[in-house]
C-alpha positions in Angstrom: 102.6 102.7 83.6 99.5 104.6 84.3 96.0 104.8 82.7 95.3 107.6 81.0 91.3 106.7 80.0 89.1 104.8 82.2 85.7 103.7 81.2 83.6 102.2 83.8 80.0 100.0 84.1 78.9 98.5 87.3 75.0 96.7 87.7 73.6 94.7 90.5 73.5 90.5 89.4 71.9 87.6 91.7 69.4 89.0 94.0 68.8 93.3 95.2 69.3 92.6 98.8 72.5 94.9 98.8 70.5 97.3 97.4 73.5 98.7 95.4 76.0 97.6 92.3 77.9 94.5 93.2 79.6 94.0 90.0 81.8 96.5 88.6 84.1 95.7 85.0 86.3 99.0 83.9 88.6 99.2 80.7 91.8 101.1 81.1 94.1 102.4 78.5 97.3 102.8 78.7 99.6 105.3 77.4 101.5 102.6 75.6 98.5 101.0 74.3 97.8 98.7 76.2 94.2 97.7 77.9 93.7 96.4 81.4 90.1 94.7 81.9 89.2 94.5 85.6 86.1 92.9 86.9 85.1 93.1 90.7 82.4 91.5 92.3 81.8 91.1 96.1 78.3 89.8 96.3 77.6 87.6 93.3 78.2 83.1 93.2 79.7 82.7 90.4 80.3 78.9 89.5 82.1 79.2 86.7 85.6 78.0 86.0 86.8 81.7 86.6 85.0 83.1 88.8 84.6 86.9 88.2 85.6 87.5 91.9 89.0 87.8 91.5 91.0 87.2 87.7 94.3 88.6 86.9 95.5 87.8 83.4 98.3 89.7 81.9 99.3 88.6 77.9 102.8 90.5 76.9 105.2 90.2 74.0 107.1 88.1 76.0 104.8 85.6 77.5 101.9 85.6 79.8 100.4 84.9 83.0 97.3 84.4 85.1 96.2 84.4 88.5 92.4 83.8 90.5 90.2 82.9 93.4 90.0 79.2 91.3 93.9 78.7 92.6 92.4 78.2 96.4 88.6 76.8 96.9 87.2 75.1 100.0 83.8 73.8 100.2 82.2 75.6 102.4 80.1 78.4 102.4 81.0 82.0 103.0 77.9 84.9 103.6 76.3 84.3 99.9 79.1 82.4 98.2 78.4 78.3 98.0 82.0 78.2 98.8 84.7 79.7 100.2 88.2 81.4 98.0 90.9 81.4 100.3 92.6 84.9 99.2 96.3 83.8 98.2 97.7 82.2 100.9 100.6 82.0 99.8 100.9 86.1 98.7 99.7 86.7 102.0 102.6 84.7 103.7 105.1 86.5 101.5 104.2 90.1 101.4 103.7 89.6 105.6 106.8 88.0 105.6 108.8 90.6 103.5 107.4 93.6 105.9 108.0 91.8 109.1 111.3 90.9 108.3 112.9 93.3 105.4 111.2 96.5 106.3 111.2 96.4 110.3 113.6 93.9 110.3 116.3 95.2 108.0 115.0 98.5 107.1 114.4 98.0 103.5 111.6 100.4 101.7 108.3 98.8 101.2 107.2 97.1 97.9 104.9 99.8 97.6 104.0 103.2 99.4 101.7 106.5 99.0 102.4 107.0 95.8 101.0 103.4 94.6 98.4 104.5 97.0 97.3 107.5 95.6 97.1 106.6 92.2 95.2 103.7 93.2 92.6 105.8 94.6 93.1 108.3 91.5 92.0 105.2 89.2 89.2 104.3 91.9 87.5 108.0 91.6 87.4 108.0 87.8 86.1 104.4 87.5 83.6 106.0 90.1 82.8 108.6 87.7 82.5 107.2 84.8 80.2 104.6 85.8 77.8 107.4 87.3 78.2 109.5 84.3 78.3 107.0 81.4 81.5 108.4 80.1 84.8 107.9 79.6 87.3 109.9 82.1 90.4 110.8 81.0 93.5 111.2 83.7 96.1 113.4 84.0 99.4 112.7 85.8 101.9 115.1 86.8 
């Protein structure tokens, strides 16, 4: 299912040496009614116990689930970060895995292609423009 309203804010937290946004939090509804909350950050420590790095949590009507940077930490400091989130190693492995050896090696179609892609980037622009414009931006698929 795809959103058909974005709303977007981003700001600039911890210091202005980027000197640009490096937080970003957008609301999507979906046609269903449902709301997705995403929050990206690239540039800002965050030591709480879920970081605003990375969160995925998904509530439905028949149970829920919940995924972050927190799963994978090592101490040791990345560029600004006090420490360092290993980005899903095991995800990694498997979605590697699967195109290695499903899709060249048994010619099966890939979990995702330009479609995905293209709505991703669809989603992108209007979070995009509604955080310049202070608006919500409705989509339309077709």
């Amino acid at each position: 299912e795809r959103p058909e309203v974005v709303s977007c804010f981003t700001t600039e937290v911890d210091n202005d040496s980027l000197g640009r946004e490096n937080l970003a939090t957008a609301m999507l509804r979906l046609p269903s009614g449902g709301l997705c909350l995403l929050q990206a950050s690239f540039a800002s420590d965050d030591h709480s116990n879920e970081p605003w790095s990375f969160y995925v949590k998904v509530l439905g009507t028949a149970g829920a689930a919940r995924y972050s940077y927190n799963d994978s930490v090592v101490n040791h400091s990345h560029t600004i970060h006090s420490h360092t989130y290993v980005a899903f190693p095991r995800t990694v492995w498997r979605l590697t895995d699967h195109i290695v050896n499903q899709v060249l090696g048994h010619g099966e179609a890939p979990l995702s292609g330009l479609d995905e892609a293209a709505a991703a980037f669809k989603i992108l622009a209007a979070c995009k423009e509604s955080a310049r414009a202070g608006r919500h931006v409705t989509l339309a698929w077709t």
